[in-house]
C-alpha positions in Angstrom: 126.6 35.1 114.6 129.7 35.5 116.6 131.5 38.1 114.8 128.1 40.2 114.6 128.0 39.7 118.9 131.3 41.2 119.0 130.4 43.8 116.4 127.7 44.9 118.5 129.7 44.7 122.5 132.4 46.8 120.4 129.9 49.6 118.8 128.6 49.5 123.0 131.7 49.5 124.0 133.0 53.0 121.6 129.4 54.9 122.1 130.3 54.5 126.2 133.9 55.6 125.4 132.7 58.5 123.3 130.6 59.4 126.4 132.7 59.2 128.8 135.3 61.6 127.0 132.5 64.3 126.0 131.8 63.8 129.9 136.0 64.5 130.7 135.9 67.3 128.3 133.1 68.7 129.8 134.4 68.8 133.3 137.6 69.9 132.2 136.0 73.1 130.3 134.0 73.6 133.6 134.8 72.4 136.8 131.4 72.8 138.6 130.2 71.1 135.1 127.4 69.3 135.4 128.5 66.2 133.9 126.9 63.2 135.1 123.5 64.4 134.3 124.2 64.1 130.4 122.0 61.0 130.4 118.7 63.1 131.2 115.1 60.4 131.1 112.8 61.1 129.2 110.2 64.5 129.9 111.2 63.6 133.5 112.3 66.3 136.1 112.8 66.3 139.7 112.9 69.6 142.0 115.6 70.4 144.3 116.0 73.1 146.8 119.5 74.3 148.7 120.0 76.6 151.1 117.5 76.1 153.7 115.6 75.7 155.8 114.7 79.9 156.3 111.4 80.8 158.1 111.0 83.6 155.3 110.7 81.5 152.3 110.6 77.6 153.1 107.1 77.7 154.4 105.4 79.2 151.6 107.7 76.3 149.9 106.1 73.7 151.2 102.6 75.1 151.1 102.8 75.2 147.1 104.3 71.8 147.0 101.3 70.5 148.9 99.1 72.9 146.7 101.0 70.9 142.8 101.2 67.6 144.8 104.3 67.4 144.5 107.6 66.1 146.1 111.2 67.4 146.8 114.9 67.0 147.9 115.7 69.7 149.8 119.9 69.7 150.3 119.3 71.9 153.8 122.6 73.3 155.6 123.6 71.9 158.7 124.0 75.0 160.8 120.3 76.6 159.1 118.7 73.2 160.7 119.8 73.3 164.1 118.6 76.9 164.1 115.1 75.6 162.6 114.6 72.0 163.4 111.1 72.4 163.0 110.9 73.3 159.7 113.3 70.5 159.0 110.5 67.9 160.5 107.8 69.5 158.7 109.9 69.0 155.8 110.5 65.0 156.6 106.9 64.7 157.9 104.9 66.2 154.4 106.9 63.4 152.0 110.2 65.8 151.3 113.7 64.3 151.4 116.7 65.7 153.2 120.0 66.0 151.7 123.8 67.1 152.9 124.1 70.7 151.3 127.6 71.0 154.5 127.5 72.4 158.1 128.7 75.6 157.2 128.3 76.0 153.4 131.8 77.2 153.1 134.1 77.0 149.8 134.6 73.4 150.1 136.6 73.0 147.5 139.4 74.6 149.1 139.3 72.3 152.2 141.4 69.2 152.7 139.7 65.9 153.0 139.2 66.0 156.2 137.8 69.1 156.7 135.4 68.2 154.1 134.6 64.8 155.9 134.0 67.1 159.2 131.3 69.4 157.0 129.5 66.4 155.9 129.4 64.4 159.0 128.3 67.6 160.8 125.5 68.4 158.7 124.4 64.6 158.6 124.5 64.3 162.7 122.1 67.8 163.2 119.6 66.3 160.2 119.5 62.8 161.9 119.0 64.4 165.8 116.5 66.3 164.3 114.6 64.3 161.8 116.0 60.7 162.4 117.7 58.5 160.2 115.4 57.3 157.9 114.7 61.1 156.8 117.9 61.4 155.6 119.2 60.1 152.3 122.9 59.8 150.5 122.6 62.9 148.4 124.9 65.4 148.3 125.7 68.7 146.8 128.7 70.6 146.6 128.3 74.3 148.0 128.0 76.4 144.5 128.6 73.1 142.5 132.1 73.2 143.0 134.5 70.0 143.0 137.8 69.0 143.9 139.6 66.2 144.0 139.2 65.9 147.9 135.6 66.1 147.8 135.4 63.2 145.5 137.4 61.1 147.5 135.4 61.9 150.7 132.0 61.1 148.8 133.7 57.9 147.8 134.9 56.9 151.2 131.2 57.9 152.9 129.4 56.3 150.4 127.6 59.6 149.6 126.1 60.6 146.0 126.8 63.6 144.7 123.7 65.4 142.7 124.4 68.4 140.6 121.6 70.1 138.5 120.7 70.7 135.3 118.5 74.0 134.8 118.6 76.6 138.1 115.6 78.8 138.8 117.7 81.2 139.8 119.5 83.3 136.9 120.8 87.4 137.2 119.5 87.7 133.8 115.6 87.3 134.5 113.8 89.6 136.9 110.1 88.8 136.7 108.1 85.7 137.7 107.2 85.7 134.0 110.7 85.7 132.7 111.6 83.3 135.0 109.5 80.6 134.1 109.9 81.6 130.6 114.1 80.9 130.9 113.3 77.7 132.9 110.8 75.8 130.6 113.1 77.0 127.6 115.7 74.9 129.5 113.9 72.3 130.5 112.0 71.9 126.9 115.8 71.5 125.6 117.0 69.1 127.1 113.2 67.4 127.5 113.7 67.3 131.4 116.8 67.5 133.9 117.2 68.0 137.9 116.2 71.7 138.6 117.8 73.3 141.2 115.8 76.5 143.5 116.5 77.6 146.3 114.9 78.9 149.6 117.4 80.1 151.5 120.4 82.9 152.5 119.9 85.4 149.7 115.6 86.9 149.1 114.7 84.2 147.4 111.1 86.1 146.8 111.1 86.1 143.0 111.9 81.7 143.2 108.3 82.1 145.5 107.1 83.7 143.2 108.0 81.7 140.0 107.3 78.0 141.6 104.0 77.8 140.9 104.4 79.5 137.5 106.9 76.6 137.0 104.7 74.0 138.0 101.8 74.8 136.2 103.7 74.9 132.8 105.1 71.3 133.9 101.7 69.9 134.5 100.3 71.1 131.5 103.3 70.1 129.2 103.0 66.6 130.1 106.6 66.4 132.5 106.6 63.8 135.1 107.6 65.3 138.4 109.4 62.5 140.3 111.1 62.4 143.3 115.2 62.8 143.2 115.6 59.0 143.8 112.9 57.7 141.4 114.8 60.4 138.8 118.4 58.5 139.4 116.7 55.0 139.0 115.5 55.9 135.3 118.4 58.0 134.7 120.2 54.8 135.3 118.1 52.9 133.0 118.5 55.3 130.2 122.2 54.5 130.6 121.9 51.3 130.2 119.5 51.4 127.6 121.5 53.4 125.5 125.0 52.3 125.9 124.8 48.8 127.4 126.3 49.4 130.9 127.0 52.3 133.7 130.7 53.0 134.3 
């Protein structure tokens, strides 16, 4: 019995190695990889939003969230919600949480550590004057996905979370509503779920407008659960745990 118990911590033990270096090589191969979302539950998803809020495309956001009952993180940028708290309080008030997306969304990963500290602490000040404490939660995400070393040891030292994605509405290579949604359930039915990243801010983001409800319909009728980002993490947690034995 013994020697099978340490059979079994040691085959737990080399399937979370093995992991762990298909994440390194990953992030090595890409360094705005999305590594930590390789453990992906079940038909889950969770929508994201960055680059808001903008008056031209977050309220019709919002209205066809309300419309698919359904929630959302939006990562908004500090400087975008002084100049719109409201829309940052209507985002709080209709069940939408609020992330750090930076002050400025500038190259970050060319900043030293404590001009990144400075971006995040800016951008979480303006969402808590505007929206309160309790609206804001310890999500973060990298300006274009992009990671440094000194980023990583800011999030570490301010206790933040970094969330990446794993399918982006946005793609040069579709140009339609149609083709859109077509490329993004193709992803999604892939990997059988994943963190999908939109965005309704800074460039026309008329065609993502246009696409969300496509999106959503094709979700609801597929069977994917649409969970909020923090419900997502908890499974995607338990998943890891399930299927290697512990979270490193």
């Amino acid at each position: 019995m013994k020697k099978h118990r340490i059979l079994s911590i040691g085959l737990l033990l080399t399937a979370g190695f093995a992991l762990l270096l298909s994440i390194q090589s990953i992030s090595k191969k890409w360094p705005h990889a999305k590594a930590a979302l390789v453990i992906i539950p079940e038909k889950t998803v969770t929508l994201t939003f960055d680059d808001g809020p903008d008056p031209r495309f977050t309220p019709t956001v919002l209205q066809i969230l309300s419309d698919y009952q359904v929630n959302a993180t939006f990562f908004v940028v500090g400087q975008n919600t002084a100049k719109h708290p409201d829309l940052v309080r209507r985002i709080a008030a209709e069940g939408h949480a609020l992330a750090n997306h930076t002050y400025t969304h500038p190259h970050l990963e060319e900043f030293q550590k404590d001009q990144v500290v400075s971006e995040l602490t800016a951008a979480d000040r303006i969402m808590t004057e505007v929206a309160g404490r309790s609206a804001v939660t310890p999500y973060f995400r990298p300006p274009r996905g992009n990671i440094s070393s000194n980023i990583l040891q800011s999030l570490k030292l301010s206790g933040k979370q970094m969330v990446l994605w794993n399918v982006c509405v946005e793609n040069s290579s579709t140009h339609t509503p149609e083709e859109v949604r077509s490329r993004v359930m193709r992803e999604i039915r892939e990997r059988n779920g994943g963190i999908i990243l939109a965005h309704d801010g800074d460039l026309d983001r008329s065609l993502t407008v246009q696409s969300l409800p496509l999106i959503l319909r094709d979700l609801k009728q597929e069977g994917y659960r649409i969970v909020t980002l923090s419900d997502y993490l908890e499974q995607q947690t338990r998943k890891a745990k399930e299927d290697i034995g512990f979270v490193f």
